[in-house]
N, C-alpha and C positions, 0 to 999 in steps of 0.2 A: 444456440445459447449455451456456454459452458454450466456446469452441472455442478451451481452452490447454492446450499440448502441454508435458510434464512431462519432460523427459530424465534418463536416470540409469540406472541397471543395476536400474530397475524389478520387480517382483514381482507388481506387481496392477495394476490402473486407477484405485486411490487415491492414486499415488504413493508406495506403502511402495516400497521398494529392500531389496537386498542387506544394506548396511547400518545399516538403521534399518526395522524391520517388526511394530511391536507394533500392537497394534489402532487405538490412536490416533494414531500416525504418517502424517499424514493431511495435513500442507502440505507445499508446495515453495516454494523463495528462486529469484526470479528477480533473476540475479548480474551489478552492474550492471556488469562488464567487456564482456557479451557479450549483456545484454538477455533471459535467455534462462532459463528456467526449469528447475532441477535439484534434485531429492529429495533430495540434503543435499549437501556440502563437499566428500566422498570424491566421489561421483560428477562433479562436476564437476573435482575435481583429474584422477579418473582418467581423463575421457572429453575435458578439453578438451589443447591443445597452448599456452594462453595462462595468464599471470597472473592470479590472481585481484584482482579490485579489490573493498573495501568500501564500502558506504553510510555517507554521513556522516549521521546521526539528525539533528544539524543544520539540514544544509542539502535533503534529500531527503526531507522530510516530506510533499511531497505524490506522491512517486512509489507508483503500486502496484506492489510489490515480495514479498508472498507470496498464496499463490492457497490455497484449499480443495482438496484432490485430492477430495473428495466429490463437489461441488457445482460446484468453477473457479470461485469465488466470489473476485477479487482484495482485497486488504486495503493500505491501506499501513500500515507498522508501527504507528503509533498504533493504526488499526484493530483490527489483530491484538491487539497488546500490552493495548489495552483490553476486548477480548470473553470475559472472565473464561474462557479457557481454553473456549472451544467456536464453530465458526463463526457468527456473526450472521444467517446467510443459510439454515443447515440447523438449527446446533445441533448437527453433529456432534463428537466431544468432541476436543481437540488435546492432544498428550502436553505434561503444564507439565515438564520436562526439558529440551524446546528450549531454556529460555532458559540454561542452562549452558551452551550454544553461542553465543552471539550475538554474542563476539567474536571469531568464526570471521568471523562474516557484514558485522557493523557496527564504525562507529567510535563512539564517543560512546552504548555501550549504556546504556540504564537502570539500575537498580540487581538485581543478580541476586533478588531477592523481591520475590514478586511482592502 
């Protein structure tokens, strides 16, 4: 298993959090203010001292930006957004509800259906 570190007020070794912990709850957004990998939005508000910045879909199409907590399998969004809801790399399955958040995380999100 490649070696990426998931911060957030954590729950398991999935990356479920406090926050967000149902079975499939299973990536993290690394948030490109700070590079840095966090199990959703809350924990990053709560845990950093900094602004949050968003991805421009745009222009950060080739950045990998959400990871497997299963596997550490990175994805860039297209990746993600294209693996009909389950990791490419495991198969393990991803909650399709992320994407009612995505402009928490991005600018220029897709269209909320998927």
């Amino acid at each position: 298993m490649p070696d990426v570190t998931i911060h957030g007020k954590t729950v398991d070794d999935q990356s479920r959090c406090v926050h967000w912990h149902l079975p499939n709850d299973v990536i993290a957004i690394k948030f490109k203010c700070c590079a840095t990998y966090f199990a959703c939005f809350e924990c990053h508000q709560e845990l950093s001292s900094h602004s949050l910045q968003k991805y421009d879909l745009h222009d950060d199409t080739d950045e990998k930006l959400i990871v497997c907590g299963v596997c550490r399998h990175e994805m860039t969004f297209a990746e993600y957004h294209n693996a009909q809801l389950v990791c490419p790399n495991c198969q393990s399955p991803f909650n399709p509800g992320c994407k009612l958040h995505y402009h928490l995380y991005f600018h220029n999100p897709p269209s909320m259906t998927c």
